[in-house]
TORPA-4810 file (N, C-alpha, C, O; in nm, 3 decimals):
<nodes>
NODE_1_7.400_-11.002_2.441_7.500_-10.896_2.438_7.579_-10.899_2.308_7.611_-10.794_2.253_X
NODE_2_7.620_-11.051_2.244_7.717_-11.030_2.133_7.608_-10.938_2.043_7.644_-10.837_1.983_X
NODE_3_7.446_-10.997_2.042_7.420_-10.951_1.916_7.387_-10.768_1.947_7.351_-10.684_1.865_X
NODE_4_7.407_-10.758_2.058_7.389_-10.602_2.051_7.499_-10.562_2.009_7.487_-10.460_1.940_X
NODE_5_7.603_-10.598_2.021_7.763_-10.576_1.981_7.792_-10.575_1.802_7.883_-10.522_1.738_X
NODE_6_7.680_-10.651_1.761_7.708_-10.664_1.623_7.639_-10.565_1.537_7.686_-10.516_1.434_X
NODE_7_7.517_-10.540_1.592_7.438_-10.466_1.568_7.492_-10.289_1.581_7.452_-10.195_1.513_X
NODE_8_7.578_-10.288_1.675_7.617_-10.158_1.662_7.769_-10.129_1.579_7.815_-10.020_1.546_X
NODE_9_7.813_-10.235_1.565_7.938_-10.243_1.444_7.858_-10.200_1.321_7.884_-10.082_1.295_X
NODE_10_7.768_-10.254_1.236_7.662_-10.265_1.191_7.671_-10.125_1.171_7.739_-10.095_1.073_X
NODE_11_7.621_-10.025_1.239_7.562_-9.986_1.252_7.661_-9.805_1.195_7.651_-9.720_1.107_X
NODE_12_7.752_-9.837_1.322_7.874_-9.762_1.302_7.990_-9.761_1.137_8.070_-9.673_1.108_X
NODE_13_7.958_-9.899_1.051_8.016_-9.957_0.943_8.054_-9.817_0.856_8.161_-9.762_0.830_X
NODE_14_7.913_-9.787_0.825_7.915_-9.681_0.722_8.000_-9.559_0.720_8.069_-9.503_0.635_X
NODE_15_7.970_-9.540_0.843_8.033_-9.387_0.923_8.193_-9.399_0.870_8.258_-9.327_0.794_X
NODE_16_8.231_-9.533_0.951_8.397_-9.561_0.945_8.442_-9.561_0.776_8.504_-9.457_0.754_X
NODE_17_8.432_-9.630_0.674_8.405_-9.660_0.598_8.421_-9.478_0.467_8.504_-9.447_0.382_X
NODE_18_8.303_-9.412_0.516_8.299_-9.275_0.462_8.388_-9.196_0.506_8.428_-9.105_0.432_X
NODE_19_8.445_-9.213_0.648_8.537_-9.140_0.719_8.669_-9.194_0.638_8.738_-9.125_0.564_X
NODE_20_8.682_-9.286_0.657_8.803_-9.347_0.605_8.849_-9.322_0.479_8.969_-9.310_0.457_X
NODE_21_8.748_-9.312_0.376_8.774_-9.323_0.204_8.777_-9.139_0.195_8.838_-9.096_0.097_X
NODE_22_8.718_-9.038_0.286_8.748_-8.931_0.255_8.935_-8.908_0.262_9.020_-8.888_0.175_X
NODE_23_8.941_-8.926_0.459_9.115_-8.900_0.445_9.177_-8.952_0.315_9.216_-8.866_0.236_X
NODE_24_9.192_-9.100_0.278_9.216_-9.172_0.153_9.275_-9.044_0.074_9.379_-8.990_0.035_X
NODE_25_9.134_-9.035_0.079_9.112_-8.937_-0.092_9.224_-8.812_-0.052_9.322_-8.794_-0.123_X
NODE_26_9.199_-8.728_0.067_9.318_-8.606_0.088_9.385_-8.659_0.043_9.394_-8.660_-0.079_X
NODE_27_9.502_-8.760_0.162_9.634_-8.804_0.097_9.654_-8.854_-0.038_9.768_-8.828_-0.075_X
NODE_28_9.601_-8.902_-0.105_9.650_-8.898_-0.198_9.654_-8.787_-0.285_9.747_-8.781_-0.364_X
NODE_29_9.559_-8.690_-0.284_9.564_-8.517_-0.332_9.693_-8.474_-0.295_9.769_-8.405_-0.362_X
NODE_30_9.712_-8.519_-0.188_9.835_-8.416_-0.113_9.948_-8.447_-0.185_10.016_-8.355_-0.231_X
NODE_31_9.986_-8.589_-0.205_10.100_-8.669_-0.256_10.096_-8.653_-0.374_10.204_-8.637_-0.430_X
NODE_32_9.984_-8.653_-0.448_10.044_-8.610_-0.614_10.077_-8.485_-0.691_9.999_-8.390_-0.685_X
NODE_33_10.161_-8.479_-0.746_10.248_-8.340_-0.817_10.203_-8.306_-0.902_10.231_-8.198_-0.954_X
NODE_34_10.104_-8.400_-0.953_10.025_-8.290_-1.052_9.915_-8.367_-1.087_9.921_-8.486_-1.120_X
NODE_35_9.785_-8.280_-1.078_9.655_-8.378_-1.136_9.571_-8.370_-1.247_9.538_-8.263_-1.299_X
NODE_36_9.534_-8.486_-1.286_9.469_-8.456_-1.445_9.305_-8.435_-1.429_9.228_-8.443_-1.334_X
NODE_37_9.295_-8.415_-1.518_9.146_-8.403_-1.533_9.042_-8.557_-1.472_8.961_-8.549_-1.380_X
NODE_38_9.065_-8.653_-1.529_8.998_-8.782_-1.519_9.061_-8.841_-1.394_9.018_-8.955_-1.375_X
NODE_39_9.185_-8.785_-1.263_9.197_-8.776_-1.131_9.098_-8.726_-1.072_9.031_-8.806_-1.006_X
NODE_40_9.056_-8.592_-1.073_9.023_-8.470_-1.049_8.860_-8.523_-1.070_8.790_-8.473_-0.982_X
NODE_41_8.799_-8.592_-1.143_8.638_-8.633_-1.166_8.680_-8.781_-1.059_8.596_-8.834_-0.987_X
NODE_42_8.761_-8.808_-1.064_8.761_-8.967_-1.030_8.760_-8.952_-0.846_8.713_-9.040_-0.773_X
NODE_43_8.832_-8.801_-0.787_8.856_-8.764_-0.685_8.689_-8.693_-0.629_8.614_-8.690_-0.531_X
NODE_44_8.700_-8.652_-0.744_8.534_-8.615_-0.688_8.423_-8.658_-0.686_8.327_-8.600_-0.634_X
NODE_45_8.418_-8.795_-0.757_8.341_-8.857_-0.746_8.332_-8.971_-0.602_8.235_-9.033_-0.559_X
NODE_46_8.471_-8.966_-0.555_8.534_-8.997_-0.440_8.498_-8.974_-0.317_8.493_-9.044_-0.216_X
NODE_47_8.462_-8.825_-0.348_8.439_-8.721_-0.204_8.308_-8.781_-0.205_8.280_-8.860_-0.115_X
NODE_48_8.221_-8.752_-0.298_8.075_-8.781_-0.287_8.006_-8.862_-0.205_7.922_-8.843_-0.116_X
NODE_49_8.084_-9.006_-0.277_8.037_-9.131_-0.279_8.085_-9.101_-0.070_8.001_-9.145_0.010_X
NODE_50_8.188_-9.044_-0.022_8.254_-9.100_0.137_8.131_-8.985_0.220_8.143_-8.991_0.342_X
NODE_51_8.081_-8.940_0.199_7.995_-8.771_0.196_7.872_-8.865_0.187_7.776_-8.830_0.256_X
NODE_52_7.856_-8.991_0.106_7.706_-9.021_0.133_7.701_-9.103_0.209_7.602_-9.102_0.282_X
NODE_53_7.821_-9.230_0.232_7.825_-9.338_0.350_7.868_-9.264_0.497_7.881_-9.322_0.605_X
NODE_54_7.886_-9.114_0.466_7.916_-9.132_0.608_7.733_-9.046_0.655_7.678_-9.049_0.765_X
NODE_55_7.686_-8.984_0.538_7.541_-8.930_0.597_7.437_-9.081_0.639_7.364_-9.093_0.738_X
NODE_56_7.458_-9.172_0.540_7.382_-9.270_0.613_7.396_-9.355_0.704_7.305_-9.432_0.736_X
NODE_57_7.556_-9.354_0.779_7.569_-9.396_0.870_7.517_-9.296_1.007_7.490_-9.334_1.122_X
NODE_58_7.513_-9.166_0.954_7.431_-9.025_1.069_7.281_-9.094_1.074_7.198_-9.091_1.165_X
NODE_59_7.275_-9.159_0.940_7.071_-9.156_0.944_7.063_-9.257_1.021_6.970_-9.243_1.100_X
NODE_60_7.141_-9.393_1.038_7.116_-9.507_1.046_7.130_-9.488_1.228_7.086_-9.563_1.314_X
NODE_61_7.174_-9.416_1.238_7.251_-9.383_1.378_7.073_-9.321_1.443_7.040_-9.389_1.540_X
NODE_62_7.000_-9.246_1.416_6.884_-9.198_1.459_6.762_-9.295_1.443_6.685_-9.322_1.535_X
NODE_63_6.751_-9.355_1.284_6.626_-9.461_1.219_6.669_-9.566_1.368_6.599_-9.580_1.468_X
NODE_64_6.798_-9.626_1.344_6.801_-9.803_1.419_6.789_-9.769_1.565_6.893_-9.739_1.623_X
NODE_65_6.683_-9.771_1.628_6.688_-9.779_1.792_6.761_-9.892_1.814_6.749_-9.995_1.747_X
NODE_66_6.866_-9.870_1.942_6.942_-9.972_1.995_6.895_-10.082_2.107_6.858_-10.056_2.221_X
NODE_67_6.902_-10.192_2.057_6.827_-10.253_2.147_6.843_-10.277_2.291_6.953_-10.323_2.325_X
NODE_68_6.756_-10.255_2.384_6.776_-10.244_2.535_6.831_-10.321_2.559_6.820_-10.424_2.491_X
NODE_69_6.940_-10.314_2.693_7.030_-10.381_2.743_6.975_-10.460_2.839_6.899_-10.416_2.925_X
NODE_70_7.011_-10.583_2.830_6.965_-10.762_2.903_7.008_-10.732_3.026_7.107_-10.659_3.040_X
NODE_71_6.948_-10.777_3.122_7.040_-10.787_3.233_7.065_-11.006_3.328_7.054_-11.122_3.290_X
NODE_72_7.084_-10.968_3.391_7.048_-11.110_3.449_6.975_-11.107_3.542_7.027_-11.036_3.628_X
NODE_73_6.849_-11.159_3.585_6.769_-11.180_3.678_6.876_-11.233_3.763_6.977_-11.294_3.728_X
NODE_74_6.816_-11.185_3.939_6.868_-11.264_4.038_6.763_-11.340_4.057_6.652_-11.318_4.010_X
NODE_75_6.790_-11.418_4.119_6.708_-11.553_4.138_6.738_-11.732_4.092_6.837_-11.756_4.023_X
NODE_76_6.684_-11.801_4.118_6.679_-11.911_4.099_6.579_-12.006_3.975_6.456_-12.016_3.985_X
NODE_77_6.647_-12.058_3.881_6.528_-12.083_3.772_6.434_-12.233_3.897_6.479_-12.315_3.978_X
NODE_78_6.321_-12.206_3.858_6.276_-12.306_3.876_6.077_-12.314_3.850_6.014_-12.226_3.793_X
NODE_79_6.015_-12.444_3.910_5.879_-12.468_3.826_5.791_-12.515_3.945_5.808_-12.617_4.012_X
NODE_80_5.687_-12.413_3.960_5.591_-12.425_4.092_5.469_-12.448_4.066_5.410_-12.343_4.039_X
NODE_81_5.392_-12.555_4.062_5.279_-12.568_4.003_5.207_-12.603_4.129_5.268_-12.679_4.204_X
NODE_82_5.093_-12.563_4.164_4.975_-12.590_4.291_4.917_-12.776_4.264_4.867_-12.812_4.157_X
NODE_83_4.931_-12.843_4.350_4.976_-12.944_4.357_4.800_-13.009_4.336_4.755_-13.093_4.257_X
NODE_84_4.737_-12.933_4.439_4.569_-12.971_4.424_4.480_-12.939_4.311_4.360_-12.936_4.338_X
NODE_85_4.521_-12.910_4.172_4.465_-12.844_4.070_4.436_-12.964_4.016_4.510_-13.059_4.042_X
NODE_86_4.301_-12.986_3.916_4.297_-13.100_3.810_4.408_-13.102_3.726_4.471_-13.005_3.686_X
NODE_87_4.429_-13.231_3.699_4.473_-13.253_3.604_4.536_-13.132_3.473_4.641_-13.070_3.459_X
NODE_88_4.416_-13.140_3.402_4.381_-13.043_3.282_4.419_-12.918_3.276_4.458_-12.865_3.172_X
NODE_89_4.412_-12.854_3.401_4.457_-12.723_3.500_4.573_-12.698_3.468_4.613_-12.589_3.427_X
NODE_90_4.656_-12.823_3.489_4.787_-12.832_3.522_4.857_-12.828_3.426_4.965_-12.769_3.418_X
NODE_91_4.784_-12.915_3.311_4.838_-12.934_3.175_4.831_-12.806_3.063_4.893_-12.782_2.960_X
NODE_92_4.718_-12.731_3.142_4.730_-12.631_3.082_4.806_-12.470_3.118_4.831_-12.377_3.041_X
NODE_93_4.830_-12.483_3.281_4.931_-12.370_3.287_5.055_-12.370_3.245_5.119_-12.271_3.212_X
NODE_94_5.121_-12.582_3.247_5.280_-12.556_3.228_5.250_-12.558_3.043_5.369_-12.549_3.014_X
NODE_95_5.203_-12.561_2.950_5.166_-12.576_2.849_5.202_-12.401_2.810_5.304_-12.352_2.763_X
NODE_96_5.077_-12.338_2.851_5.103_-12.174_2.858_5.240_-12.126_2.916_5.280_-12.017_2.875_X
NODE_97_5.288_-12.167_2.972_5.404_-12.096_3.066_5.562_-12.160_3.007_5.675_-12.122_3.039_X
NODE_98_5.525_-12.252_2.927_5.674_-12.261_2.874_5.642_-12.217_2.720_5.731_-12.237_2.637_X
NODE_99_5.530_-12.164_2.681_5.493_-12.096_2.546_5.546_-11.949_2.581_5.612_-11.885_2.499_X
NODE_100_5.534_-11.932_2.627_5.540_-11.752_2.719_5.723_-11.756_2.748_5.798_-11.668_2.706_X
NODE_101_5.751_-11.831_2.798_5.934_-11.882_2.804_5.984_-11.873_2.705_6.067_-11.786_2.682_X
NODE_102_5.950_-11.952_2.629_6.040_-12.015_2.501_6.018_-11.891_2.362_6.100_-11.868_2.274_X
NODE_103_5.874_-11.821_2.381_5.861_-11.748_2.225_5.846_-11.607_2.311_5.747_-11.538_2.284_X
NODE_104_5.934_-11.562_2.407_5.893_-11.425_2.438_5.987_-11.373_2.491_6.076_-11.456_2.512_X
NODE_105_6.021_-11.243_2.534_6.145_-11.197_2.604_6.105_-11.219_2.778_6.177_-11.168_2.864_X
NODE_106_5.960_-11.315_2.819_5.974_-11.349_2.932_6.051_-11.420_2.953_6.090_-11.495_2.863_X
NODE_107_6.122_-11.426_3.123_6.210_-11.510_3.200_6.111_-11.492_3.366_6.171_-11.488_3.474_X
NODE_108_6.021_-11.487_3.361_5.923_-11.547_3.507_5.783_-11.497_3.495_5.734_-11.395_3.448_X
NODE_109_5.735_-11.600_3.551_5.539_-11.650_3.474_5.492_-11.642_3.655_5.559_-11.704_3.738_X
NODE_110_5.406_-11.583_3.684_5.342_-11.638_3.788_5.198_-11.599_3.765_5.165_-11.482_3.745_X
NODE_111_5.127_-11.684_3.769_4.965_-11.732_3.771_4.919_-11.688_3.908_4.955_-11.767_3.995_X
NODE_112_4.830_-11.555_3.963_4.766_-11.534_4.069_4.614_-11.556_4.014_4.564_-11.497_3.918_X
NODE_113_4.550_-11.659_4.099_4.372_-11.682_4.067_4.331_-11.677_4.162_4.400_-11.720_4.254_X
NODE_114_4.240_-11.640_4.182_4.103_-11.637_4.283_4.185_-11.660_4.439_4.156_-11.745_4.523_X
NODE_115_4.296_-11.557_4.449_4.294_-11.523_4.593_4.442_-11.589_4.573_4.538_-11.540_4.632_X
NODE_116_4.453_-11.665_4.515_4.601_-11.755_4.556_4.725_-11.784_4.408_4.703_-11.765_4.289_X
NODE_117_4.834_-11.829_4.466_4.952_-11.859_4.306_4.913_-11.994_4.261_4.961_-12.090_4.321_X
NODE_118_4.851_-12.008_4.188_4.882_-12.119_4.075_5.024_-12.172_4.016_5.065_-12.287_4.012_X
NODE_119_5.067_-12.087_3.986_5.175_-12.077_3.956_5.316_-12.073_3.954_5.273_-11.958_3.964_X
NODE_120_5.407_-12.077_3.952_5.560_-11.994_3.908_5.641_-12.074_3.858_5.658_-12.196_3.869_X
NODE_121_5.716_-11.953_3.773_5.799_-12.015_3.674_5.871_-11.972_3.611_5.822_-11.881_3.544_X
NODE_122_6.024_-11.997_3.583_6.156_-11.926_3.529_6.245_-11.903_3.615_6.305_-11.998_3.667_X
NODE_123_6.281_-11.743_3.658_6.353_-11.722_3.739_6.292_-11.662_3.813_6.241_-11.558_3.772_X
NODE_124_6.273_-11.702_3.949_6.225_-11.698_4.088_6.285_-11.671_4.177_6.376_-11.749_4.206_X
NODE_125_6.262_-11.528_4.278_6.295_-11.504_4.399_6.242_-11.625_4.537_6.175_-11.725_4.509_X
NODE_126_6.278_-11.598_4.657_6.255_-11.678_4.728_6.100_-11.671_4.775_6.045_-11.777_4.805_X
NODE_127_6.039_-11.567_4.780_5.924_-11.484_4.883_5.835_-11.550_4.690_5.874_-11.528_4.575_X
NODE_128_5.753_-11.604_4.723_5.608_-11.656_4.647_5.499_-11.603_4.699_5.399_-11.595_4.629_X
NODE_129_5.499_-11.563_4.810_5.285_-11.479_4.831_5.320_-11.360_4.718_5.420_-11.305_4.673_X
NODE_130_5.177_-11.354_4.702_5.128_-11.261_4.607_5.042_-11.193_4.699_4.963_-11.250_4.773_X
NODE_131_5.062_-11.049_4.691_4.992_-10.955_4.774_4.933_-10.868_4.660_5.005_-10.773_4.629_X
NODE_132_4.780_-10.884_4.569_4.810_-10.760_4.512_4.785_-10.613_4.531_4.684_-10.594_4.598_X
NODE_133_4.835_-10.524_4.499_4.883_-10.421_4.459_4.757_-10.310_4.426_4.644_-10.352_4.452_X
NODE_134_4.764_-10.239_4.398_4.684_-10.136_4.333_4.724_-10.145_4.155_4.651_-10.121_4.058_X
NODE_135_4.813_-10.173_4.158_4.842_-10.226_3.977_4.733_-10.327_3.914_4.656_-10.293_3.823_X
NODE_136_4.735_-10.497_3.993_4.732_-10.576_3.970_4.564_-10.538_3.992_4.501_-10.538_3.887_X
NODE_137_4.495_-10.510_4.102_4.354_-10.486_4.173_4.327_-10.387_4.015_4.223_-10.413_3.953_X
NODE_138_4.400_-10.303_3.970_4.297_-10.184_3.837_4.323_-10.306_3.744_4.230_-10.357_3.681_X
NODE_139_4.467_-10.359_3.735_4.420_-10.490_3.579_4.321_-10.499_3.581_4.241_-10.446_3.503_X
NODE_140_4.289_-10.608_3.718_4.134_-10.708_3.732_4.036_-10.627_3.702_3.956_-10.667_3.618_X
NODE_141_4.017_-10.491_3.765_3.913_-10.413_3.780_3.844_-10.411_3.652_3.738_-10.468_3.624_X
NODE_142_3.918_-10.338_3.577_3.911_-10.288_3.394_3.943_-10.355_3.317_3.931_-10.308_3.204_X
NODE_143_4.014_-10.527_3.330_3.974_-10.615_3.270_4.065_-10.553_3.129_4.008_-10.564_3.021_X
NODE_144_4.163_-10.509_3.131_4.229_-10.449_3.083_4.436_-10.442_3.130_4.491_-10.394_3.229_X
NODE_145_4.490_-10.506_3.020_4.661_-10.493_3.062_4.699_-10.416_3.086_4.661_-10.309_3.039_X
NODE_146_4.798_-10.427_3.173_4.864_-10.312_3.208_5.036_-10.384_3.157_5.084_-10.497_3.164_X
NODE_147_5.070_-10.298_3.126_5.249_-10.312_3.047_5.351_-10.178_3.124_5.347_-10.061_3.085_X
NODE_148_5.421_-10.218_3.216_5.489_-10.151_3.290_5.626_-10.156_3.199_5.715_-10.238_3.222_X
NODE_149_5.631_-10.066_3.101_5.779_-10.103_3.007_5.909_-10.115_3.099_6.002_-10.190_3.072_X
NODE_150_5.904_-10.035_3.205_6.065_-10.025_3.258_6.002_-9.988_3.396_5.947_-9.884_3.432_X
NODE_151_6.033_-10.123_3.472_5.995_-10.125_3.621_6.028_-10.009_3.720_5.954_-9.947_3.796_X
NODE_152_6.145_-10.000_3.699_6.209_-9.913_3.777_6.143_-9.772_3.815_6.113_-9.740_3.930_X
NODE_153_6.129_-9.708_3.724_6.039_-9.628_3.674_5.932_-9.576_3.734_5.898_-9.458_3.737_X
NODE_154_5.865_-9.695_3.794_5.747_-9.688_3.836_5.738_-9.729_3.995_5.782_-9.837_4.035_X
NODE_155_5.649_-9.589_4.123_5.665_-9.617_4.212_5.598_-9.740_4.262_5.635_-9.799_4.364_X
NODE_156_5.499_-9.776_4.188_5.412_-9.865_4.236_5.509_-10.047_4.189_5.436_-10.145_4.175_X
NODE_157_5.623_-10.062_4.175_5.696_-10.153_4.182_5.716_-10.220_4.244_5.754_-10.331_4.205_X
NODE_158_5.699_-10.186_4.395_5.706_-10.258_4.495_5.629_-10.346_4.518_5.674_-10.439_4.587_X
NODE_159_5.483_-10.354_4.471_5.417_-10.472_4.515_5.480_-10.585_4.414_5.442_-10.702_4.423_X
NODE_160_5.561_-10.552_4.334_5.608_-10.734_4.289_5.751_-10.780_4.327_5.841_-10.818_4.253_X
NODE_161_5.749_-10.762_4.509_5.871_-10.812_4.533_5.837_-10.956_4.482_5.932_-11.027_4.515_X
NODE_162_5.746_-11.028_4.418_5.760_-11.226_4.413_5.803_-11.208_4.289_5.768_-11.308_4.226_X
NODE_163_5.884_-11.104_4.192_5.941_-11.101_4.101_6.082_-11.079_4.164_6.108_-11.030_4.274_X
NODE_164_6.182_-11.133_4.054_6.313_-11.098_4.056_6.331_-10.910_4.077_6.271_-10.820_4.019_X
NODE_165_6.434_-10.903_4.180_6.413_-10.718_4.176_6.506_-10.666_4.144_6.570_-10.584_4.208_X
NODE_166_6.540_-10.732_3.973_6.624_-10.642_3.908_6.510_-10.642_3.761_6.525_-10.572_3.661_X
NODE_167_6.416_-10.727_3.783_6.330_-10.725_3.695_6.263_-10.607_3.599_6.169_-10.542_3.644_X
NODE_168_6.321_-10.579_3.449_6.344_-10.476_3.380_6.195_-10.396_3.347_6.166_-10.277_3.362_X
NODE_169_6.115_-10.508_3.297_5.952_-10.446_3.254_5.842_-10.605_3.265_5.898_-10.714_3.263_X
NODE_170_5.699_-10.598_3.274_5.636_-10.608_3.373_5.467_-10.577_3.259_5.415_-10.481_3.203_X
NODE_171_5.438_-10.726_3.277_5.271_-10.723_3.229_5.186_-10.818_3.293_5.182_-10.939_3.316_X
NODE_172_5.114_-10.705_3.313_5.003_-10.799_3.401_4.881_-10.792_3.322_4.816_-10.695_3.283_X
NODE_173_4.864_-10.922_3.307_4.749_-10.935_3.202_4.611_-11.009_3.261_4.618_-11.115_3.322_X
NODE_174_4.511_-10.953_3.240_4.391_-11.010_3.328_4.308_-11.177_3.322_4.255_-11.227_3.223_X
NODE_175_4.317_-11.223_3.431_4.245_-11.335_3.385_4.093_-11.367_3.412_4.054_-11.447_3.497_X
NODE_176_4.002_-11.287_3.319_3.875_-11.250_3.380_3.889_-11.161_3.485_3.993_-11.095_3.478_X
NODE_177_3.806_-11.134_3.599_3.777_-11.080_3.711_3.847_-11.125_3.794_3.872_-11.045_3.885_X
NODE_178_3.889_-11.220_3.803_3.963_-11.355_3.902_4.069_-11.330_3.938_4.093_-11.323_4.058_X
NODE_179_4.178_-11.307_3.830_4.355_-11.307_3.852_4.372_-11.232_3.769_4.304_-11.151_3.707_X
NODE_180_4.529_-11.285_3.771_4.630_-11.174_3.660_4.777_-11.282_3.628_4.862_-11.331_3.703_X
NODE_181_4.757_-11.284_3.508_4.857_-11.344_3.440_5.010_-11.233_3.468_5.009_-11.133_3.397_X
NODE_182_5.121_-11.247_3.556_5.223_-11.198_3.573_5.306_-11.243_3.504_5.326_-11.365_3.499_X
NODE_183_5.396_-11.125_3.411_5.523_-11.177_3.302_5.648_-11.079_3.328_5.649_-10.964_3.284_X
NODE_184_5.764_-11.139_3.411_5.875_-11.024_3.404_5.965_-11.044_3.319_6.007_-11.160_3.318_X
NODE_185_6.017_-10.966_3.236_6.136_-10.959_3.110_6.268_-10.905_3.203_6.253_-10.848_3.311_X
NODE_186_6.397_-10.933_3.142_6.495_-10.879_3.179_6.553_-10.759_3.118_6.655_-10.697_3.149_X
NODE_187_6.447_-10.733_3.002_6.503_-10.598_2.951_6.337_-10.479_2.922_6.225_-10.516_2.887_X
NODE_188_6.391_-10.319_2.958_6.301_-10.274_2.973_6.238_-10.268_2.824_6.315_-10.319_2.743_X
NODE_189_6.125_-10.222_2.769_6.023_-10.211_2.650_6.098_-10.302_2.564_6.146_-10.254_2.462_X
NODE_190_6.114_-10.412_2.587_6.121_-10.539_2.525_6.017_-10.612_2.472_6.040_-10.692_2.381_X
NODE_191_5.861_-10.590_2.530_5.756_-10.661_2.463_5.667_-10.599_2.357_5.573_-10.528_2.393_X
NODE_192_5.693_-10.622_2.221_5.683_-10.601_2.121_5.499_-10.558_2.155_5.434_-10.579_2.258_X
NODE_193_5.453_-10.493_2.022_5.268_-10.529_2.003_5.237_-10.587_1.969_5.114_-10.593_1.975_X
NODE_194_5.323_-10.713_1.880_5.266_-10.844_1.870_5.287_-10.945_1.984_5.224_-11.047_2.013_X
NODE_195_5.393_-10.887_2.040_5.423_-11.015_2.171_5.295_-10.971_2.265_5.255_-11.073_2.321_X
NODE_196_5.235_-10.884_2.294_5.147_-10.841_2.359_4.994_-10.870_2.361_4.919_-10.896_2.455_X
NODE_197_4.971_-10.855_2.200_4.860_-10.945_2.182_4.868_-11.103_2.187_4.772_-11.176_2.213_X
NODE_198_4.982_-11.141_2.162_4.988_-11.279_2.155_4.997_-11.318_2.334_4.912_-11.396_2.376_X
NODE_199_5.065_-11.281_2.398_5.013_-11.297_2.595_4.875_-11.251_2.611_4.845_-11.272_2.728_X
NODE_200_4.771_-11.195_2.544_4.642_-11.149_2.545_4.539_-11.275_2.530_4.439_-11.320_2.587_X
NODE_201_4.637_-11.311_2.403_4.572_-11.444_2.336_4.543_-11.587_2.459_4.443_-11.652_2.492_X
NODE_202_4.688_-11.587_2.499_4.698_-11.696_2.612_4.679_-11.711_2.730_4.700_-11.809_2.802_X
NODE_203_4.623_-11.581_2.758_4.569_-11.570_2.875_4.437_-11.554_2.840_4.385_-11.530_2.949_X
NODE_204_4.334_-11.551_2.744_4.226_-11.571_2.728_4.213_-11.720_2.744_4.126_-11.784_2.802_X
NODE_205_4.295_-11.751_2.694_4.236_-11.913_2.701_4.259_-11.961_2.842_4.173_-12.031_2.897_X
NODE_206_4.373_-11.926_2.905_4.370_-11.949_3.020_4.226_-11.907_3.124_4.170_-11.972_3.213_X
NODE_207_4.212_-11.834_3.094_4.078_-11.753_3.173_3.955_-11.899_3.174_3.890_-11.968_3.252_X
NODE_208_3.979_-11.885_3.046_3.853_-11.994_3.024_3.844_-12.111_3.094_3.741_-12.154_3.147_X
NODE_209_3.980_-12.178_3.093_4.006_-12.350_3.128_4.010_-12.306_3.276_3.968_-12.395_3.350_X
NODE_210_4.051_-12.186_3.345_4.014_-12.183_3.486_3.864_-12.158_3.557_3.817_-12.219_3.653_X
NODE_211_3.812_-12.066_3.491_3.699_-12.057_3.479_3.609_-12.224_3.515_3.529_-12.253_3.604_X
NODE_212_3.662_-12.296_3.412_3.549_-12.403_3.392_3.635_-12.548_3.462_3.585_-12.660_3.453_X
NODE_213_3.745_-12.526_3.519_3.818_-12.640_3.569_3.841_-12.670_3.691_3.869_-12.772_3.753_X
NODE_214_3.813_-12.486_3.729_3.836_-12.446_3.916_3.639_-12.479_3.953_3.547_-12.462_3.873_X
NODE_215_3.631_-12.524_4.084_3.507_-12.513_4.119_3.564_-12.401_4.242_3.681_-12.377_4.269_X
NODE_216_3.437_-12.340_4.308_3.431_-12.254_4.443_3.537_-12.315_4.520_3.634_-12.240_4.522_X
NODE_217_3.553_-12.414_4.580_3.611_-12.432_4.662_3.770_-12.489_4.627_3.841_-12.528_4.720_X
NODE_218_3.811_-12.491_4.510_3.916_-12.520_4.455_3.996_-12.351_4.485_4.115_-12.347_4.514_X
NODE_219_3.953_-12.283_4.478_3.971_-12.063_4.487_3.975_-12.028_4.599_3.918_-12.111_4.670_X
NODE_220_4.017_-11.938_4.658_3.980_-11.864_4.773_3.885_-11.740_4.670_3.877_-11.724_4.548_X
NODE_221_3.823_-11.668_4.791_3.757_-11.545_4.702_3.847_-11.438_4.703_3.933_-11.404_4.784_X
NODE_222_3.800_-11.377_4.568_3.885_-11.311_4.503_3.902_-11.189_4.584_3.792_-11.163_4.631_X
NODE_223_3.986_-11.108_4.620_4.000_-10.964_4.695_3.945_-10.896_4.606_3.950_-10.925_4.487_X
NODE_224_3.861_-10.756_4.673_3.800_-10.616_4.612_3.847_-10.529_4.689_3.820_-10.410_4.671_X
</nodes>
């Protein structure tokens, strides 16, 4: 919040600034009894200069999108890892999932594979089944992300009550045929196109180490 606060001081600077040095300039027109020539260039060069900080504080006002407003997840932070997974499994979801924490505008990770949660992590509601959805079922299908910028938005929201449900925007990223890598942010179109490919990235690899770490009976089968 401060830095949205600064950012729009920032932002507003120019405006005030041009506004300000014009009045300036009246009053002192008004107050003097008589003006010279090298006033009179010095005054108008005055007007100009307050005439251009206050147009680029108009431009700066349209160019700078303001950045979406944070909210606070309800929920509880905390770290759910499936207790019967190898080793390696393990080392590699909390590995991914505090990469996804720490370098992203995520605040909750949940890992759905082959029928069941692997996963959870950040800030967590109470309810953990994963039911999926018609969202989550076209990810898998088409093997293809889906980026829900602003949850709300969208009727099909409801299948992630195991997200926080003030939860702003929403990617479900595929893990193979199998699962879906779940990421909720607290602010809506917060995930950049590089943050996007880069959760693309880590959930490929994830795909893989499950792929080759889960046997059949480590999974339930996957829903169609």
């Amino acid at each position: 919040m401060a830095q949205s606060d600064g950012s729009e001081i920032l932002r507003r600077l120019p405006l005030v600034a041009g506004g300000l040095g014009g009045v300036l300039l009246g009053v002192n027109r008004l107050l003097t009894p008589g003006v010279t020539e090298a006033q009179a260039r010095s005054d108008a060069l005055g007007v100009i200069l307050s005439a251009l900080l206050v147009l680029t504080g108009l431009l700066w006002q349209q160019v700078q999108p303001r950045s979406p407003e944070a909210v606070e997840l309800k929920g509880e932070s905390g770290f759910e890892l499936a207790p019967d997974l190898p080793e390696a499994v393990q080392t590699e979801l909390a590995w991914a999932s505090h990469l996804l924490l720490t370098n992203t505008v995520t605040r909750s990770v949940v890992v759905f594979y082959g029928g069941r949660v692997l996963l959870r992590r950040g800030v967590l509601p109470p309810k953990s089944q994963v039911t999926p959805g018609a969202i989550l079922q076209r990810a898998m299908e088409r093997q293809k992300a889906i980026y829900l910028v602003e949850l709300k938005l969208y009727p099909g929201r409801v299948e992630f009550d195991y997200l926080p449900e003030n939860t702003q925007g929403v990617i479900c990223q595929p893990l193979g045929d199998r699962g879906v890598l779940i990421l909720g942010a607290n602010a809506p179109r917060s995930y950049t196109k590089q943050d996007e490919r880069w959760v693309e990235g880590i959930a490929d690899k994830l795909a893989v180490t499950l792929s080759q770490g889960l046997s059949d009976n480590d999974v339930a089968p996957a829903e169609g």
